[in-house]
Backbone bond lengths (Angstrom), bond angles and torsions (degrees), N, CA, C in turn:
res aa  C-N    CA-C-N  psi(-1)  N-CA   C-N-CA  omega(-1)  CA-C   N-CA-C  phi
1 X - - - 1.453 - - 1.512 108.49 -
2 X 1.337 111.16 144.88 1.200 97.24 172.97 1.592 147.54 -93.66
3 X 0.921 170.74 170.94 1.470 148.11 150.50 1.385 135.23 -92.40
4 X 1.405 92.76 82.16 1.506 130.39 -161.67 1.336 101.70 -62.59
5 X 1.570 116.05 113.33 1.847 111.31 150.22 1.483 127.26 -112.28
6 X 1.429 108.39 -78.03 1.465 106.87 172.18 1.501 97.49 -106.20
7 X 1.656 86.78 175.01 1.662 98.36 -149.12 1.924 86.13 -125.85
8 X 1.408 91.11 175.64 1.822 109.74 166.43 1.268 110.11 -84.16
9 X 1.634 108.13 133.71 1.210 126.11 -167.66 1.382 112.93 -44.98
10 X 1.888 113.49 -42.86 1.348 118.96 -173.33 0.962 131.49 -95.56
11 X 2.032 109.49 33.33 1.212 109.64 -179.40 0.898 119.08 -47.96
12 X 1.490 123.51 -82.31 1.400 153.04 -153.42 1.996 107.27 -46.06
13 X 1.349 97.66 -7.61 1.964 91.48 -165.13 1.667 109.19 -78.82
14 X 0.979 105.12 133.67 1.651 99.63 -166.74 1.562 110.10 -92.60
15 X 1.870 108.75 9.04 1.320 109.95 165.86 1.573 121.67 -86.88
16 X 1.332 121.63 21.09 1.802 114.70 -178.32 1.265 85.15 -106.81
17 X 1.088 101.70 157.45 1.626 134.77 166.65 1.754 105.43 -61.81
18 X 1.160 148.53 156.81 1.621 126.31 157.41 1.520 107.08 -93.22
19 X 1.602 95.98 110.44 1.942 109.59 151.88 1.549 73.61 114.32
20 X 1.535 140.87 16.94 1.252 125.10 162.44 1.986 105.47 -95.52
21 X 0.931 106.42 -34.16 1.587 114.41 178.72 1.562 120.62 -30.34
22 X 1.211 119.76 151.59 1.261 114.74 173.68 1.721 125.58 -71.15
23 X 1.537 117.25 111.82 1.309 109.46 152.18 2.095 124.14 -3.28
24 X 1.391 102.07 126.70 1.530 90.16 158.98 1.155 135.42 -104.28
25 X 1.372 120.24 121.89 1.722 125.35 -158.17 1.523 105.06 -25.16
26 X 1.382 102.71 143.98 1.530 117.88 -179.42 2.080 96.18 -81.10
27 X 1.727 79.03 132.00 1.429 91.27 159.69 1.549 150.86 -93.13
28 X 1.087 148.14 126.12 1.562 128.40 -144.89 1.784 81.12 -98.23
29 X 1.678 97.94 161.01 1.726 124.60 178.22 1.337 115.50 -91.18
30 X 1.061 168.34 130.49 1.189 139.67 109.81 1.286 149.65 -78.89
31 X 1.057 149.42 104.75 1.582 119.92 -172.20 1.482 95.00 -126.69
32 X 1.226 103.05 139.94 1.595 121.62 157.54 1.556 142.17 -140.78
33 X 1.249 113.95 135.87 1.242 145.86 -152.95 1.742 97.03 41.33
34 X 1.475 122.38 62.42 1.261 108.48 164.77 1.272 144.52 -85.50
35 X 1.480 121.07 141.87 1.739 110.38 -161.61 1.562 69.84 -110.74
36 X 1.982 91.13 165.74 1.310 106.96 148.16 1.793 107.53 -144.74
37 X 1.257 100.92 129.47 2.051 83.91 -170.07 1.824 103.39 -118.26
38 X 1.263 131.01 160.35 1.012 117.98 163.20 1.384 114.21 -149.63
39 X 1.412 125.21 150.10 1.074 120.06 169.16 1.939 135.06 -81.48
40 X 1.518 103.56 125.25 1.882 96.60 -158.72 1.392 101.28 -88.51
41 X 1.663 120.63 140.61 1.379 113.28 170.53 1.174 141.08 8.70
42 X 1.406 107.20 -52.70 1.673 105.89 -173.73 1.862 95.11 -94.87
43 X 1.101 104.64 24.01 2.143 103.23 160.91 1.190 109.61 84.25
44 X 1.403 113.14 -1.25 1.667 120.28 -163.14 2.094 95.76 -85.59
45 X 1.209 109.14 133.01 1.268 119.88 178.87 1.695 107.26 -75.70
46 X 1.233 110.69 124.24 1.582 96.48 171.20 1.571 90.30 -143.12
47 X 1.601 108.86 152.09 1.165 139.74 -164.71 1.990 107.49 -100.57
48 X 1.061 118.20 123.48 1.346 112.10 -155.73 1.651 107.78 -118.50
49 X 1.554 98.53 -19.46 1.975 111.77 176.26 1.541 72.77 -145.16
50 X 1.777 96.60 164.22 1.426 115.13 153.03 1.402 100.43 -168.50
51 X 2.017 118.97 139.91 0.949 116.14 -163.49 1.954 141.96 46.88
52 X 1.232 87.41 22.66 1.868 110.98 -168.84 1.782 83.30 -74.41
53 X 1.893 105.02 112.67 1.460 122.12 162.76 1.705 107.18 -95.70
54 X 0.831 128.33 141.45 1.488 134.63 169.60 1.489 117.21 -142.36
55 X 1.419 125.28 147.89 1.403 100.82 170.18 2.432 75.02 -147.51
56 X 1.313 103.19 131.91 1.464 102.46 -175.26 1.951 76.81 -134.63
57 X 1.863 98.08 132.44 1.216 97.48 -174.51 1.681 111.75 -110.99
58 X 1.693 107.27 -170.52 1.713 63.12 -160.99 1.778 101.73 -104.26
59 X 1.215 84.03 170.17 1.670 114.36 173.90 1.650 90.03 98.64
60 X 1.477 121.47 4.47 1.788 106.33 -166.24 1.557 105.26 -86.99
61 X 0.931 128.73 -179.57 1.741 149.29 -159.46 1.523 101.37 -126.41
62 X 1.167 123.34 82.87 1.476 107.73 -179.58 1.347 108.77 -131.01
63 X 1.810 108.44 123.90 0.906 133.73 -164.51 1.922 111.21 -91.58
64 X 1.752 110.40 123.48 1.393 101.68 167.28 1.471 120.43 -102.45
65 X 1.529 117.52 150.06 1.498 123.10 179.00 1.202 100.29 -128.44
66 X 1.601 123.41 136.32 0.912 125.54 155.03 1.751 116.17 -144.58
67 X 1.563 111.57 -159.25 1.154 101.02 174.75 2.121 96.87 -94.89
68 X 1.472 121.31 -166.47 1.401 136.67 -151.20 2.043 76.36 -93.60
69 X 1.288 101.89 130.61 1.754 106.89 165.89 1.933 112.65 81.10
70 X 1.153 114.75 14.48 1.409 103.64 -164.87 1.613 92.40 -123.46
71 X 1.704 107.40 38.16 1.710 95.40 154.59 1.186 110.42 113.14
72 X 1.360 120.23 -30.09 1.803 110.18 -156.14 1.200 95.43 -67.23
73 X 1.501 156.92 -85.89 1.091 163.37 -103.66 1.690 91.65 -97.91
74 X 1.350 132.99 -15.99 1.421 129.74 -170.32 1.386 89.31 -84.07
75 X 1.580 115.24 -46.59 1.459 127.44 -156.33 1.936 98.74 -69.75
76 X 1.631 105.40 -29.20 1.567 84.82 174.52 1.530 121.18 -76.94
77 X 1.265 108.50 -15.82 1.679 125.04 -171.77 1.167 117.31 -59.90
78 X 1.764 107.44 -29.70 1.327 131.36 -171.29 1.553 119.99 -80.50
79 X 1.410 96.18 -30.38 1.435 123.08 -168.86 1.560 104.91 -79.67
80 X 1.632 112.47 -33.39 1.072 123.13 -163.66 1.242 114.75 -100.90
81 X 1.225 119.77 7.52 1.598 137.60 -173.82 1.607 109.33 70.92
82 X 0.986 106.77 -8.78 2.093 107.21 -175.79 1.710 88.19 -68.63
83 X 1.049 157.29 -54.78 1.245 146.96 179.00 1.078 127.78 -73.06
84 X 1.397 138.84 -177.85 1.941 119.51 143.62 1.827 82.53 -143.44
85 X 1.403 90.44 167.46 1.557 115.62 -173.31 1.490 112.79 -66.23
86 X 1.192 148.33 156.66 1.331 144.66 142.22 1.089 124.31 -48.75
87 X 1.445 104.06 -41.18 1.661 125.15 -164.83 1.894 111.80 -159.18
88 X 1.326 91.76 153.37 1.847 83.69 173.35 1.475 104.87 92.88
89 X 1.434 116.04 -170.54 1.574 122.04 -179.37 1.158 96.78 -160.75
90 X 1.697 98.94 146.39 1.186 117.30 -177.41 1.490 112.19 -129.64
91 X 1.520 132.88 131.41 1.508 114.57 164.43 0.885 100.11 -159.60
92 X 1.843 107.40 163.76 1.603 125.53 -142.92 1.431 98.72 -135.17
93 X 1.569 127.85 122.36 1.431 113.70 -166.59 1.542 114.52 63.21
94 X 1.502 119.66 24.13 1.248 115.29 165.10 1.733 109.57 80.50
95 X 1.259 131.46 8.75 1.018 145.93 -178.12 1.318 126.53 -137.76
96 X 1.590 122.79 122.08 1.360 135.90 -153.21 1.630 97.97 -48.27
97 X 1.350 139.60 150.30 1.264 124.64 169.57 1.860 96.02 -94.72
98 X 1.284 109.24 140.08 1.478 123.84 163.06 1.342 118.44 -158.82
99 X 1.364 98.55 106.44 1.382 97.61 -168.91 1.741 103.99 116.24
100 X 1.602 129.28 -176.63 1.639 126.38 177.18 1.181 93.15 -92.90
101 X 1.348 95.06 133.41 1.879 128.26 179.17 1.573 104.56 -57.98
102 X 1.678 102.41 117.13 1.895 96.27 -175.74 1.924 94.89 -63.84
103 X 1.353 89.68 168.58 1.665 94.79 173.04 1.682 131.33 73.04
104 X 1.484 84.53 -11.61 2.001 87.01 -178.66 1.634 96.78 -92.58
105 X 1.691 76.33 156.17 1.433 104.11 176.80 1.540 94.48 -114.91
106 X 1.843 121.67 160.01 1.395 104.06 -172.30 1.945 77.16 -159.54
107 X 0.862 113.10 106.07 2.022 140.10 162.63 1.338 106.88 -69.86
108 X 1.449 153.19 77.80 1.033 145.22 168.31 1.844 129.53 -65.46
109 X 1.316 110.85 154.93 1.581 100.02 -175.54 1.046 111.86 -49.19
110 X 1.403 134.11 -26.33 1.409 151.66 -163.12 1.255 117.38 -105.37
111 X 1.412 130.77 114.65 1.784 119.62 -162.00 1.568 99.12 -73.86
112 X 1.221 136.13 78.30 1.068 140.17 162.14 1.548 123.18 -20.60
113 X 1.460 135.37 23.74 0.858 137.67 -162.42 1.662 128.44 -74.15
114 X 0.887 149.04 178.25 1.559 131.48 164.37 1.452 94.81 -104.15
115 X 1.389 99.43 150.37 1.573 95.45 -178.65 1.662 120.21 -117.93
116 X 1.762 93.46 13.20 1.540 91.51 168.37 1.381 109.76 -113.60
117 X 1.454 112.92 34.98 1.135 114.25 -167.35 1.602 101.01 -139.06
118 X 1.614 111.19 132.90 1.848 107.61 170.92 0.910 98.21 -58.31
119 X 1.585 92.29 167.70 1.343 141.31 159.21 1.351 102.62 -18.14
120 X 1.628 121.54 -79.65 1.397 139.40 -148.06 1.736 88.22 -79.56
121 X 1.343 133.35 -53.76 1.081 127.77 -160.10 1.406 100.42 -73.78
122 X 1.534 142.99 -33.59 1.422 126.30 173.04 2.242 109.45 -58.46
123 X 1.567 93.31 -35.81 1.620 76.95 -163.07 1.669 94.17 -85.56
124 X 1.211 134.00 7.10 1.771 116.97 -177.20 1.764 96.69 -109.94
125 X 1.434 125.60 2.39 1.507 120.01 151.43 1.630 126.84 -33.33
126 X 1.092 114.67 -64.38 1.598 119.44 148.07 1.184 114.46 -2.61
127 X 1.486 112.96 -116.91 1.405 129.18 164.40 1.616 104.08 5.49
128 X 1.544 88.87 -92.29 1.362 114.25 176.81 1.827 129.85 1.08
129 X 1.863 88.12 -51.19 1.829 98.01 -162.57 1.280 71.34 -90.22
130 X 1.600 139.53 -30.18 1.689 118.00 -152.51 1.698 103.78 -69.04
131 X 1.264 116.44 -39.88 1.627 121.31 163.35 1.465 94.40 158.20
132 X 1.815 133.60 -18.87 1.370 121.42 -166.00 1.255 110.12 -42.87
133 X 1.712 124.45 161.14 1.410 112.59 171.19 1.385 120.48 -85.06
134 X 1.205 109.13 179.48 1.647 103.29 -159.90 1.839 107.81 -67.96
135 X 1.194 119.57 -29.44 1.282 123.45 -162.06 1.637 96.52 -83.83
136 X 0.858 130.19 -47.33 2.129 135.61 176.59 1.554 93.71 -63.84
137 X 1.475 130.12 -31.03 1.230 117.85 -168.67 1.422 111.32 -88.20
138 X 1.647 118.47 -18.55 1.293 133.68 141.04 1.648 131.50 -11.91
139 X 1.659 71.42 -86.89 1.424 94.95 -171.00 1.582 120.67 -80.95
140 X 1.171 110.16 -4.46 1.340 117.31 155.85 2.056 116.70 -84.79
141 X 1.114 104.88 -30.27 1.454 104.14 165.55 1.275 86.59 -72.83
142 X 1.458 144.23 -107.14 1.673 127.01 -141.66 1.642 116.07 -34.31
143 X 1.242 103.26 -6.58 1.424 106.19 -164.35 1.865 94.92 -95.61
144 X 1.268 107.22 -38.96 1.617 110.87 165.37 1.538 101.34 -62.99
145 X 1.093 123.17 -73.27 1.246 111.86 -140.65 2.165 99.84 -80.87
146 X 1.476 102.50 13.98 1.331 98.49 169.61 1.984 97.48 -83.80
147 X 1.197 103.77 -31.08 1.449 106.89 -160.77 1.927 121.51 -75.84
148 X 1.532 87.97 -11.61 1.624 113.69 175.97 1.036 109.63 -112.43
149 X 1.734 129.85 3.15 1.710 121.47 162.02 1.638 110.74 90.80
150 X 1.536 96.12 23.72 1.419 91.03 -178.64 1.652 112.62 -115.48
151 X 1.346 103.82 10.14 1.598 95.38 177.36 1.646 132.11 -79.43
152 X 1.369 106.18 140.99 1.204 114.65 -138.39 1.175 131.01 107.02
153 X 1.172 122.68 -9.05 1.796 141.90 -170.11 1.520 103.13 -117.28
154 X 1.207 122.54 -24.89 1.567 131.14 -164.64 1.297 125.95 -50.86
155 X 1.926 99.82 -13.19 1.814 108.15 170.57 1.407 103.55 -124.17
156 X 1.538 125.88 21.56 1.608 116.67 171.06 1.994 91.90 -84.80
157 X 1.825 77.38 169.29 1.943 75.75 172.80 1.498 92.34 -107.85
158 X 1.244 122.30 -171.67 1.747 156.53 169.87 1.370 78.17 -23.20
159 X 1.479 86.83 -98.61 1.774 96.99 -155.06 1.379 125.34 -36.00
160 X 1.750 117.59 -26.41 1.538 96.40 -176.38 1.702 106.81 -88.94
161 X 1.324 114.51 42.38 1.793 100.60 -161.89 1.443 81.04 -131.06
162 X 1.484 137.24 148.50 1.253 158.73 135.85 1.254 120.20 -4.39
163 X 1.501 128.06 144.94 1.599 106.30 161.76 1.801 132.91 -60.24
164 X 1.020 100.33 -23.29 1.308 123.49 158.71 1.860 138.65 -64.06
165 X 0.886 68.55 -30.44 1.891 88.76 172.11 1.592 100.44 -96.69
166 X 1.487 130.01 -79.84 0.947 98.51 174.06 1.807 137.39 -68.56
167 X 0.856 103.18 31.11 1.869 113.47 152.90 1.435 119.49 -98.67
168 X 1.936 106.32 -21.50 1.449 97.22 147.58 1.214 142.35 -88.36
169 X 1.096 105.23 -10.52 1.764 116.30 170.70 1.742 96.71 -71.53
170 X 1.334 133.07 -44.61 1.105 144.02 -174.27 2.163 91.01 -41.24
171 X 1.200 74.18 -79.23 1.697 87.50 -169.83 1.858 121.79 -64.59
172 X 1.383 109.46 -20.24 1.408 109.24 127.45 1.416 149.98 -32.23
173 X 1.187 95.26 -67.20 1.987 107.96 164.87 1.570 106.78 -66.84
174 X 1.201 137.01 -45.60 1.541 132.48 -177.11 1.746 104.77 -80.49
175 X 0.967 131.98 -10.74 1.539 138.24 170.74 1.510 111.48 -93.07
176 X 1.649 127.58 -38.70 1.218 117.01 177.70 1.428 116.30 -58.27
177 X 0.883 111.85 -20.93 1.696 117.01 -173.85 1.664 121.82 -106.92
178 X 1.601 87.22 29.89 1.575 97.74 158.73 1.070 117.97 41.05
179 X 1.639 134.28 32.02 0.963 140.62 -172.48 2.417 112.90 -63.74
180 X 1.555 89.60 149.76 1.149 110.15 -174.77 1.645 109.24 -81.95
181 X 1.396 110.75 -16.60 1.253 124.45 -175.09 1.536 127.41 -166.29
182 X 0.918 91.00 112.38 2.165 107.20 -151.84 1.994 86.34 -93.23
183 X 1.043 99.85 123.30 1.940 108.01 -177.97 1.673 87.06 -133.39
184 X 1.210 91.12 118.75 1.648 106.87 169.40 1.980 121.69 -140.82
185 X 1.812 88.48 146.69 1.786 80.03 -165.16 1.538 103.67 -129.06
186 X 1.563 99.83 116.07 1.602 88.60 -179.05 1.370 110.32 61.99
187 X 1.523 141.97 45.96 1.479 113.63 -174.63 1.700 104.33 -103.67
188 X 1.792 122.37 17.16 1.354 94.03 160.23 1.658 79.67 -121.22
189 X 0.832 132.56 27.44 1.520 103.26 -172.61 1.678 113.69 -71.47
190 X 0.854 136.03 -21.07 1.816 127.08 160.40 1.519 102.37 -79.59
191 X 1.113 118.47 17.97 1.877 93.59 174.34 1.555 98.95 -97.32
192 X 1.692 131.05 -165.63 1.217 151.83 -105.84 1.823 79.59 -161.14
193 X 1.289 106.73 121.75 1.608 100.53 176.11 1.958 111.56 -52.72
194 X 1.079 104.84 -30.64 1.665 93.58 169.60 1.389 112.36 -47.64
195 X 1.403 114.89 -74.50 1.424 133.53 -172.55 1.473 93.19 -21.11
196 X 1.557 87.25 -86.36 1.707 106.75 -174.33 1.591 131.74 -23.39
197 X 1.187 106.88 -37.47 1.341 124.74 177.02 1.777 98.05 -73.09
198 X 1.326 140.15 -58.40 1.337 157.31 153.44 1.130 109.01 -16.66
199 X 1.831 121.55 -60.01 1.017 122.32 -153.64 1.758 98.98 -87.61
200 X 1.339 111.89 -43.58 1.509 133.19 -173.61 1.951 89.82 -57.41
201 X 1.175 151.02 -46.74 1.425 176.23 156.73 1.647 84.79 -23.97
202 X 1.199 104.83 -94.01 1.419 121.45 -162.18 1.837 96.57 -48.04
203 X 1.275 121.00 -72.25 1.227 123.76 179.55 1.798 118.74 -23.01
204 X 1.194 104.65 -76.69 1.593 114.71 145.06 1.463 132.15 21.18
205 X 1.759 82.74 -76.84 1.563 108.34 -158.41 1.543 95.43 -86.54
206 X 1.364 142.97 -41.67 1.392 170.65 111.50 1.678 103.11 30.13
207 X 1.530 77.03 -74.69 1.708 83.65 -172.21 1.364 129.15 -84.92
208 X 1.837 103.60 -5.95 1.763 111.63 168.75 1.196 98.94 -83.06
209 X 1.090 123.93 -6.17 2.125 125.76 172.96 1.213 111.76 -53.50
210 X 1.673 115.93 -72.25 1.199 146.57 -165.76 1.474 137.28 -118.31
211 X 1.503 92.11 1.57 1.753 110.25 167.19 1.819 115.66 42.09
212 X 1.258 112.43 51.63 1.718 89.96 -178.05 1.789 103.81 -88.83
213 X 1.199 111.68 166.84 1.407 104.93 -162.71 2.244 83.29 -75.95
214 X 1.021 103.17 158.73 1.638 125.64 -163.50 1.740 115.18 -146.94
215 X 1.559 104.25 96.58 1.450 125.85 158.45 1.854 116.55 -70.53
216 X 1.392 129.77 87.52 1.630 137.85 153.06 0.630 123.26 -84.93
217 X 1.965 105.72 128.09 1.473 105.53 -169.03 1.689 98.26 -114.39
218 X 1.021 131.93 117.93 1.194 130.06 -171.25 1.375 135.97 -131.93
219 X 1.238 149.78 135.25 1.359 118.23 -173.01 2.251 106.93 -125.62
220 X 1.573 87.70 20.97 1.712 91.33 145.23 1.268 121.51 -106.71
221 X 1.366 108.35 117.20 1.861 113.61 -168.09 1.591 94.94 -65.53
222 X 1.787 125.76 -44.10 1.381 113.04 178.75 1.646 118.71 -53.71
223 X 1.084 105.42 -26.23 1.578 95.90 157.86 1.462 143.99 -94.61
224 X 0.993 102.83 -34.03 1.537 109.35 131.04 1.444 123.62 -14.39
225 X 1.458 117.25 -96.66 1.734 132.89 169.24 1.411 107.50 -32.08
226 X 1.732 103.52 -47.71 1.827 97.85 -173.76 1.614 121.53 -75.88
227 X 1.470 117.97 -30.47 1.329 144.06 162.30 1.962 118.00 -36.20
228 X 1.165 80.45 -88.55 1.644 125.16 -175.27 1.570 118.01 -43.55
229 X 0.894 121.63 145.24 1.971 144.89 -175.35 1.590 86.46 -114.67
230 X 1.127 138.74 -39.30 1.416 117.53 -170.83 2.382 91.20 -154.88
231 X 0.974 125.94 175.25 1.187 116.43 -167.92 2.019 86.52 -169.34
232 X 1.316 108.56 116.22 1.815 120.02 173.09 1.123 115.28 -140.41
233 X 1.524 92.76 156.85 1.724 101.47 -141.92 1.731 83.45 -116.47
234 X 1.417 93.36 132.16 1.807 87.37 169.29 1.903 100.57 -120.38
235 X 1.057 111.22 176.40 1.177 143.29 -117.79 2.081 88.62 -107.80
236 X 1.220 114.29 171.70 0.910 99.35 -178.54 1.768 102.77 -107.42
237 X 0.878 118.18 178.18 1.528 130.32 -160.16 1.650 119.34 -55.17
238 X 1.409 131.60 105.47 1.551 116.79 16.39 1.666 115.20 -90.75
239 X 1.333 108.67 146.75 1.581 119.60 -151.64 1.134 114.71 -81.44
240 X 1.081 142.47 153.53 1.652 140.06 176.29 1.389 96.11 -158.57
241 X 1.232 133.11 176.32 1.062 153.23 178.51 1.792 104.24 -83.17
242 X 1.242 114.17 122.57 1.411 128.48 -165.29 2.170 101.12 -100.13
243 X 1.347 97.89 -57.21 1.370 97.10 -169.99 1.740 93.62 -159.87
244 X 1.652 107.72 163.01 1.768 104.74 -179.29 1.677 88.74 -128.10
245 X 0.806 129.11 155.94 1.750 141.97 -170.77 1.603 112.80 -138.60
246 X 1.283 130.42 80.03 1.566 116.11 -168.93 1.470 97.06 -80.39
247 X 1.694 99.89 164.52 1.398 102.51 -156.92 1.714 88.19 -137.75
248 X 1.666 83.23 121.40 1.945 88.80 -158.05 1.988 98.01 -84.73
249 X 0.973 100.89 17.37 2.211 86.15 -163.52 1.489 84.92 -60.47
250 X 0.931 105.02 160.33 1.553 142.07 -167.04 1.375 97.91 -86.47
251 X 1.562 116.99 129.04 1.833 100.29 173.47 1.520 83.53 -118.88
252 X 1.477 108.18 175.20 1.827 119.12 -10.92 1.391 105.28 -42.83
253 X 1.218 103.35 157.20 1.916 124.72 169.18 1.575 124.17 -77.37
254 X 1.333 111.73 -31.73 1.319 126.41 -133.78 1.418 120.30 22.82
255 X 1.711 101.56 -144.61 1.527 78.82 -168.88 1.663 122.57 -87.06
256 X 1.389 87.74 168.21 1.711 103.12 -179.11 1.449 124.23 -44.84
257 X 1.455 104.87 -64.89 1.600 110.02 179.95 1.546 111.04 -45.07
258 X 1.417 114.00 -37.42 1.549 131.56 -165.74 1.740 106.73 -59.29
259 X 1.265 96.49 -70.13 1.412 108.52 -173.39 2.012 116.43 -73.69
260 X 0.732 79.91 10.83 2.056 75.71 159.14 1.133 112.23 -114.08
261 X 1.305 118.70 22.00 1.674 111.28 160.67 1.071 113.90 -108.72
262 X 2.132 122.05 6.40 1.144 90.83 167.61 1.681 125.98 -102.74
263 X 1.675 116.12 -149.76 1.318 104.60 -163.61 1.368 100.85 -72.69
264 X 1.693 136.07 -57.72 1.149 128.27 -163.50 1.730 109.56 -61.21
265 X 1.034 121.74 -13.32 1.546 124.46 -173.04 1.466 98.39 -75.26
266 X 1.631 116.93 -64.48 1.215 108.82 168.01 1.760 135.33 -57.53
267 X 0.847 130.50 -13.48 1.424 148.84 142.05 1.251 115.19 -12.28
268 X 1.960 88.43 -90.33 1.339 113.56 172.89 1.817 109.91 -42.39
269 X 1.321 97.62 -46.52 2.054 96.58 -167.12 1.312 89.30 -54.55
270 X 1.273 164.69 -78.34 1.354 175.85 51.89 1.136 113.29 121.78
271 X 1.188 116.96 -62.71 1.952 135.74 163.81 0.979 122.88 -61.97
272 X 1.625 123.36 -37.51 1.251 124.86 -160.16 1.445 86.14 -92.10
273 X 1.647 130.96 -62.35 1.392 140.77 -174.88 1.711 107.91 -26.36
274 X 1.896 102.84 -50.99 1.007 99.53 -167.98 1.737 131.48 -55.69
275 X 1.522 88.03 -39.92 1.449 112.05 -178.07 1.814 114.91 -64.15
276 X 1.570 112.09 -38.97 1.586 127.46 -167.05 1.957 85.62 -88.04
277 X 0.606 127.01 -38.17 1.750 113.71 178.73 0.938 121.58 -47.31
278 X 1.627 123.13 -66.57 1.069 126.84 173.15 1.664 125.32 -37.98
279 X 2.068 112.94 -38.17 1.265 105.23 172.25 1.261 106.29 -69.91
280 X 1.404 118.94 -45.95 1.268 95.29 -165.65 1.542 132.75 -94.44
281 X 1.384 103.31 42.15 1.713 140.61 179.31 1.504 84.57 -88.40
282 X 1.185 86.17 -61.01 2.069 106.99 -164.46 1.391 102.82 -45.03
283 X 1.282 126.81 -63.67 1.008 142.70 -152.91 1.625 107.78 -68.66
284 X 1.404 114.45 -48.44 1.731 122.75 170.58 1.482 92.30 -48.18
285 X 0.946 107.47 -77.74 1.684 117.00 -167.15 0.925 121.44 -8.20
286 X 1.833 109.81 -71.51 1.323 98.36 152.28 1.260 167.12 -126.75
287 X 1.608 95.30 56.69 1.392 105.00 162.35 1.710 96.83 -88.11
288 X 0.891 105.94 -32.92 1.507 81.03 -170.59 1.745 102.27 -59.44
289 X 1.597 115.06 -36.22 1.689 111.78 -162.57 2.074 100.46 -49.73
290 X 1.597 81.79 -61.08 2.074 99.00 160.65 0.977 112.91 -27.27
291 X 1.297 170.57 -47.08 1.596 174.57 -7.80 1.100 98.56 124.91
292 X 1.576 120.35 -79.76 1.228 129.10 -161.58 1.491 120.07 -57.13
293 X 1.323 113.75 -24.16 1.526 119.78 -162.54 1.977 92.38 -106.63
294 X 1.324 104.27 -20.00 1.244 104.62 162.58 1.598 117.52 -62.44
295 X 1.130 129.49 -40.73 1.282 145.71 -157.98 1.568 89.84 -93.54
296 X 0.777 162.70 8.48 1.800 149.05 -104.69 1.679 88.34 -179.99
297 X 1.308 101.52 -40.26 1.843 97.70 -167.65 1.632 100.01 -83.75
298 X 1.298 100.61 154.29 2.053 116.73 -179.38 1.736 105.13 -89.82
């Protein structure tokens, strides 16, 4: 689902075609030196980013890696206005974010879907809150979910659709709305390397359409490398930005599975691997040290 705020000016005109309309200009990221800290149940302050620099420009594809807990998914929250920073500044389109970021689209690990609601009626919500009328907001969802391989599906609900399918309805609803900035977390990570490869395919092809600038949070570096205009590795907990790796393959890409066999793909796996190991060496460490001293106390 997506996390819909402001919309394109020309929603509401009942002269576009649906999925003929213009793209909305890609927005560039910034964040600098951002903290985010919070306090956990038992009152204890813990620090979750610190000093996190970013600069994602727009229309680019930029992919994050890290180890499990060291920030990424806080860092999209931030981006998306559902959070605000501790410390530092952040702005999107050149403007401080306060408040939910107009123009983002936001794909969660979780198909956020409603589940008393079809197919067609979860992905034309969008539209919908922007003011289009219900029938253009329609036919621009069949017009999405023709473009993600789901037509014919447009009156099943959630539950009777695949994990895979609904991750395209997912990315349906955050794409109809022409978003300026596509923030996504984990959205194949429970699929089936088939899927994934499918879904990573379709995504791809999607976003060389309409270029919105694109935050991935992922923790397959091969998708990552195959994805990505640039791919950075942050740090393990509290997170910062460790190293940035641009990733020169030539687009179009084709497909995913295809292109990691060649030489520069493997390269890249090599450099980037090298650098993300070590955090997430770090990161076992200590949970396991955490554990142990857990086990240790009377």
């Amino acid at each position: 689902m997506a996390a819909r705020a402001a919309t394109n000016s020309r929603a509401g005109s009942s002269a576009e075609r649906p999925g003929n309309s213009a793209p909305a200009q890609a927005a560039g990221i910034e964040l600098r030196g951002v903290a985010r800290r919070f306090v956990n149940p038992a009152g204890v302050a813990f620090t979750a980013l610190r000093n996190f620099t970013l600069t994602v420009k727009p229309g680019e594809f930029c992919a994050i890696v890290g180890p499990t807990g060291c920030g990424k998914s806080t860092t999209l929250g931030m981006v998306s206005g559902l959070d605000r920073p501790s410390a530092g500044t952040l702005t999107v389109g050149g403007r401080v974010v306060d408040g939910v970021t107009p123009g983002t689209g936001f794909v969660f690990q979780s198909d956020a879907l409603m589940p008393w609601k079809t197919v067609v009626n979860n992905v034309m919500m969008g539209p919908v809150f922007a003011g289009v009328s219900k029938r253009e907001a329609q036919a621009r969802a069949r017009d999405w979910l023709r473009r993600v391989g789901l037509s014919g599906f447009e009156d099943h609900y959630p539950h009777q659709l695949s994990g895979g399918m609904r991750k395209r309805v997912s990315l349906a609803a955050a794409l109809i709305t022409e978003p300026s900035v596509l923030l996504m977390d984990e959205p194949f990570g429970a699929l089936d390397v088939q899927t994934k490869a499918i879904m990573s395919n379709e995504l791809l092809t999607l976003w060389e359409q309409s270029r919105p600038t694109v935050m991935f949070i992922t923790h397959d570096l091969e998708e990552a490398i195959a994805l990505a205009d640039k791919v950075v590795v942050v740090t393990a907990s509290p997170g910062t930005v460790k190293a940035t790796y641009s990733v020169d393959l030539p687009r179009p890409r084709g497909a995913v599975q295809e292109i990691r066999f060649g030489d520069r793909f493997r390269d890249l796996h090599h450099q980037i691997w090298e650098s993300l190991r070590e955090e997430v060496e770090r990161a076992y460490a200590r949970t396991a040290a955490s554990a142990a001293s857990r086990e240790e106390q009377p």
